[in-house]
C-alpha positions as CSV (number, residue, x, y, z in Angstrom):
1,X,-92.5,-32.4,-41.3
2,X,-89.2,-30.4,-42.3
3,X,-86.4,-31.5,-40.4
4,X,-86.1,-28.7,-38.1
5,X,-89.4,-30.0,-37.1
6,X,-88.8,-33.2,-36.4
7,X,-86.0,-33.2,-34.5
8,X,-87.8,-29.9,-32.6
9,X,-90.3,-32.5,-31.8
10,X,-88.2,-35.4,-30.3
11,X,-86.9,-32.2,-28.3
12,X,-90.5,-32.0,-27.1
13,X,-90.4,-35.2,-25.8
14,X,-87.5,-34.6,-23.9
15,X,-88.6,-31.5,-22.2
16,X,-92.6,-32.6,-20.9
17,X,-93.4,-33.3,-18.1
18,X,-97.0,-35.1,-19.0
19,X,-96.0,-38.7,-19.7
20,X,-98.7,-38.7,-22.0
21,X,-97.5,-35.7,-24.0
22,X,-93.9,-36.8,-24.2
23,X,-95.8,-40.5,-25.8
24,X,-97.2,-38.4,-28.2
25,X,-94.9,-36.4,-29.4
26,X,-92.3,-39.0,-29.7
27,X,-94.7,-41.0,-31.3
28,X,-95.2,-38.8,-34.2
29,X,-91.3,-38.7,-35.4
30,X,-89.9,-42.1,-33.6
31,X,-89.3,-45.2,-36.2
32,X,-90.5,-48.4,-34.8
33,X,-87.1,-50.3,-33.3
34,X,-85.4,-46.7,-33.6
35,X,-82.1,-46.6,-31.4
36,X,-80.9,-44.3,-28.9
37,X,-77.4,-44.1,-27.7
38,X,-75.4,-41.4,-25.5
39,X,-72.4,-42.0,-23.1
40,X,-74.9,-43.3,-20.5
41,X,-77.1,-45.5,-22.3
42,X,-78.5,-47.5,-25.4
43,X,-82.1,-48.7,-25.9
44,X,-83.8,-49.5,-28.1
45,X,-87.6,-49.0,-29.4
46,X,-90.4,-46.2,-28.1
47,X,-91.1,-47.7,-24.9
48,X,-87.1,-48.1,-23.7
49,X,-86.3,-44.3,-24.8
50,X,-89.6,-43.1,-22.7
51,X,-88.5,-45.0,-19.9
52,X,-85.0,-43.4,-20.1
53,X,-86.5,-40.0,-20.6
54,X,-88.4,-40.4,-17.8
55,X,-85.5,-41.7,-15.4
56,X,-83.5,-38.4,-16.7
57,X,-86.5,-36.0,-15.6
58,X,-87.0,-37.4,-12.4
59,X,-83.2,-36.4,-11.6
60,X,-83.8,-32.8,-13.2
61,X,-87.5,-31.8,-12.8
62,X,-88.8,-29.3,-14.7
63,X,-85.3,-29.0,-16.8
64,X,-86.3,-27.7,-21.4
65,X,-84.1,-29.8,-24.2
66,X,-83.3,-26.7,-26.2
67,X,-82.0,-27.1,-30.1
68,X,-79.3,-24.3,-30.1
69,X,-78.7,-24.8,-33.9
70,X,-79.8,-25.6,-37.4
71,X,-80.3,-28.7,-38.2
72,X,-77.9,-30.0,-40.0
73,X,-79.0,-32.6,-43.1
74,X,-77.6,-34.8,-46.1
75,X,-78.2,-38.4,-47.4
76,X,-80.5,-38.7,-44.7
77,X,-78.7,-37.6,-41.7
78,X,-78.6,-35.3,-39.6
79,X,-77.0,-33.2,-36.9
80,X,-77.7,-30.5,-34.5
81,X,-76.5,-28.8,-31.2
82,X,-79.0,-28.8,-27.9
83,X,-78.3,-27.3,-24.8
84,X,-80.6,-28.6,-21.2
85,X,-82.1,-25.2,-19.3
86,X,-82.8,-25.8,-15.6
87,X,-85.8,-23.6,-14.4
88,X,-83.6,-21.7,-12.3
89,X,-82.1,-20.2,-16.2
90,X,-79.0,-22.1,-16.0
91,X,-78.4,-24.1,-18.4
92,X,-76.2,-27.7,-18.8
93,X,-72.5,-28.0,-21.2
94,X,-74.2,-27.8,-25.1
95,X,-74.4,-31.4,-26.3
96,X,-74.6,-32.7,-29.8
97,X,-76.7,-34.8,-31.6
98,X,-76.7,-36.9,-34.8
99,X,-79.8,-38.4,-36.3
100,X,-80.3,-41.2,-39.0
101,X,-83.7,-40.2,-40.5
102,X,-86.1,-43.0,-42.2
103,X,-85.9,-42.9,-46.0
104,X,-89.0,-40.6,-46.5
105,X,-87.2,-38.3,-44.2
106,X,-90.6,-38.3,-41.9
107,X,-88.8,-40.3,-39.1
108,X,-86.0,-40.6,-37.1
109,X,-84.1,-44.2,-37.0
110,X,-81.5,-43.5,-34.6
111,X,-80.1,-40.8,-32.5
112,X,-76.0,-40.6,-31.1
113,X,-75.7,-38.0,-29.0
114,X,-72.4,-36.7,-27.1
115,X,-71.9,-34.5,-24.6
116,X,-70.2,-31.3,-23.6
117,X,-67.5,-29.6,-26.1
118,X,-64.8,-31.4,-28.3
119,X,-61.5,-31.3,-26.3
């Protein structure tokens, strides 16, 4: 997978619904004991980032992870903008991510993701 779509992938898993769906497509780009951290949380490993994904969907149901950017990469990380569209067509502040990818490039290690602008 190119960059672009990996990380387009772990967006996948943020936006379906099917718990199933969102397993597989994280599955196919998530590093075993990868991190995930963001002003609200930090886990650790597949199963503690589906859990969190799923807690965040049950608050906006039906709501798409949308890159808004290229993806940004060198020395194996990377960064990219993302906005959340709510089904109505409104859409959340434009958050940023930044990725540690595996050292084939395949796989994500880690994501840190902010959110909102830089004051």
């Amino acid at each position: 997978m190119t960059p672009e779509e990996l990380i387009d992938r772990y967006c996948l898993a943020w936006t379906s619904a099917d718990p199933a769906e969102r397993e597989r497509h994280l599955k196919a780009v998530w590093d075993r004991g990868a991190t995930y951290t963001d002003p609200r949380t930090n886990v650790t490993g597949l199963e503690g980032l589906l859990a969190h994904i799923a807690s965040v969907q049950a608050q906006r149901p039906g709501a798409r992870v949308l890159r808004t950017s290229r993806v940004d990469v060198h020395h194996k990380l990377a960064r990219f903008h993302w906005h959340v569209a709510l089904p109505d067509g409104t859409t959340l502040p434009e958050g940023i991510d930044f990725a540690e990818l595996s050292d084939d490039g395949t796989r994500i290690k880690r994501i840190v993701g902010f959110f909102g602008p830089l004051k």
